[in-house]
N, C-alpha and C positions, 0 to 999 in steps of 0.2 A: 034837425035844426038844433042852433046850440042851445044848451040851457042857461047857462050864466054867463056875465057882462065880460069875462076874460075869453069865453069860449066864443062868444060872437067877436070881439075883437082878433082874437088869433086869428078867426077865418077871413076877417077882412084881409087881414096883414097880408097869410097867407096867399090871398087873392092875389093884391097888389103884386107880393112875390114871384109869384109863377106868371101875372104878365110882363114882370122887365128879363125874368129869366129866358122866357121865349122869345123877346125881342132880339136879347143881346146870343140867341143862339143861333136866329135867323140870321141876322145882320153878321156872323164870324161864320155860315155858312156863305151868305154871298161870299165874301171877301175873299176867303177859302177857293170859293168856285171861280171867282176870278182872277186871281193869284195862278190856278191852271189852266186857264183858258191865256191870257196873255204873261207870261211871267216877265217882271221885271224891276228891279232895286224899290221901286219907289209901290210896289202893290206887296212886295214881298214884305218890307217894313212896317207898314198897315195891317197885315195880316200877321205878322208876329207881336206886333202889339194888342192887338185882338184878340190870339190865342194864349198871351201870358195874364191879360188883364180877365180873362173867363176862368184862366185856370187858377189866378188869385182868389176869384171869389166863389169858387168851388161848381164851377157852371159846368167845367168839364174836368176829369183826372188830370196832376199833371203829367203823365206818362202820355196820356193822348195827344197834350198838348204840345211836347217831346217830340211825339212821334210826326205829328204832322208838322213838323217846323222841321225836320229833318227831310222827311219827304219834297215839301216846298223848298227847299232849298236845293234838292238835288236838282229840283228843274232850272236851275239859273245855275249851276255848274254846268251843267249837260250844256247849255246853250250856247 
């Protein structure tokens, strides 16, 4: 437990932190999963704005985010 009134509030913060971080990593997983199950301009769009807006706030690498926008993209070329 924390001891002082900075250390109890980091762990709030903290808290707070890591559940919008999981939300916004579930939610760029759907999108992600859906962007390959149906591809198409308007899910691929959504999903790159998703993966630039996570890779701004440091949710994921942006090499990752690189990578999977180049991948999701090849499936709407292919098509």
């Amino acid at each position: 437990m924390p001891i002082t009134k900075q250390a109890a509030k980091k762990m709030r913060h903290d808290r707070n932190r890591t559940t919008q971080t999981i939300s916004i990593r579930e939610s760029l997983r759907t999108l992600v999963k859906a962007m390959r199950k149906t591809p198409s301009a308007k899910t691929l769009t959504k999903a790159f704005s998703a993966l630039d807006k996570a890779a701004k706030r440091n949710i994921i690498h942006d090499n990752k985010a690189a990578r999977l926008k180049a991948s999701l993209a090849r499936l709407i070329i292919k098509k």
